[in-house]
N, C-alpha and C positions, 0 to 999 in steps of 0.2 A: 853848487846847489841848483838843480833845475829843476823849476817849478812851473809848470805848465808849462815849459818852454822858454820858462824867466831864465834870463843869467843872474850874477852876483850884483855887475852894474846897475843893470834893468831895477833891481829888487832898491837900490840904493836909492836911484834916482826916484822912483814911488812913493819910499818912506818919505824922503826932503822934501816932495810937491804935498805929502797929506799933513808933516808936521808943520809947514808953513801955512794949509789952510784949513787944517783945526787946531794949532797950538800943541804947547808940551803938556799939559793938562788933558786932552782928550786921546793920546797916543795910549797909555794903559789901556783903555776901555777898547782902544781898536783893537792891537795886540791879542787881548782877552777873547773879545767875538772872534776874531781870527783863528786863534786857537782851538778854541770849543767848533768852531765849526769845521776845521780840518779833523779833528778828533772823530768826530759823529764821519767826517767821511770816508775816514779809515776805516770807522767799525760798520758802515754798510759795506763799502765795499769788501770787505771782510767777511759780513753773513752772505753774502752774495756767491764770493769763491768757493766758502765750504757750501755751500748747497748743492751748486756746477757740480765739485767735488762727489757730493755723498749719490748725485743722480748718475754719475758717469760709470761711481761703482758699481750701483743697484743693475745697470744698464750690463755690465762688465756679466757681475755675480748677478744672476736672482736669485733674490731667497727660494727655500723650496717653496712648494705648494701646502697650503695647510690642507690636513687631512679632512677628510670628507666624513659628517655627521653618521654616525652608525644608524642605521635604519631600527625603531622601536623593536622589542623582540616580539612575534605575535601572542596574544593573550591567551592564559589558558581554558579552557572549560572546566568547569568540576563537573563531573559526571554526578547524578543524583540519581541511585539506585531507588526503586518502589518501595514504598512501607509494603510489609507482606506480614499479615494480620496471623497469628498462629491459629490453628484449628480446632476449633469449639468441640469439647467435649461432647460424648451424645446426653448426656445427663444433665450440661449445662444450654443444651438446643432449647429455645424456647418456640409453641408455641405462634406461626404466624396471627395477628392479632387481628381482629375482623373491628371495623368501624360500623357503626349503624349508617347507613341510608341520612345524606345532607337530606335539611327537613326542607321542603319547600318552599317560596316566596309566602303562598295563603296558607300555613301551614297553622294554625293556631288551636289545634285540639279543634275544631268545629268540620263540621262533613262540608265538604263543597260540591254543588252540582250545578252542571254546565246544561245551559240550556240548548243547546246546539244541535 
C-alpha cells in the first residue's frame, strides 16, 4: 500500500506512535476522520478528472453552432380602398341651401348710424 509515499512499515510505525499517545479509545474516531476525509478526496479528485475529461472533449468535438434567430417577417399593409358614394339620382338632387347673412355684433332689430 502506498500512500503518499507511505510503505506498509512507515503506515505501522504511525499507528503505534498515535495509539500510544491517544489511547485505544480514541483510535476509532481517528480511523473514522481518516476515512471520511479520504472519501471526500477521491470524490474531488474525481469531479476534477471528469471535467478535464468533458473540456478536452468539447475542445476535441465542438458542438455545432446554434442556428441563428430568423429575422421578423416584414409586416403587411392592408390597403384601404376610398368609400365611393353611388350617384344621386337627378330627382333625388336637392337644392343647394342658401343660409341668411350671420347678423352682426349691433345687430338687434334697431338702425345704427355711424357718425363718421
Amino acid at each position: 500500500m502506498a500512500f503518499f509515499g507511505v510503505g506498509d512499515t512507515e503506515m505501522l510505525v504511525i499507528m503505534v506512535v498515535v495509539l500510544i499517545l491517544f489511547g485505544g479509545k480514541k483510535m476509532p474516531d481517528f480511523a473514522r476522520g481518516l476515512g471520511k476525509t479520504l472519501k471526500e478526496l477521491r470524490k474531488a479528485t474525481g469531479e476534477v478528472e471528469r471535467e478535464f475529461k468533458r473540456v478536452m472533449d468539447e475542445a476535441e468535438n465542438p458542438p455545432p453552432p446554434a442556428p441563428l434567430p430568423r429575422p421578423p417577417a416584414p409586416a403587411t399593409v392592408a390597403r384601404v380602398e376610398p368609400a365611393v358614394e353611388p350617384p344621386q339620382q337627378p330627382s333625388q338632387a336637392a337644392a343647394p341651401e342658401i343660409k341668411p347673412p350671420a347678423a352682426s355684433p349691433g345687430d338687434d332689430g334697431r338702425e345704427y348710424h355711424s357718425d363718421i
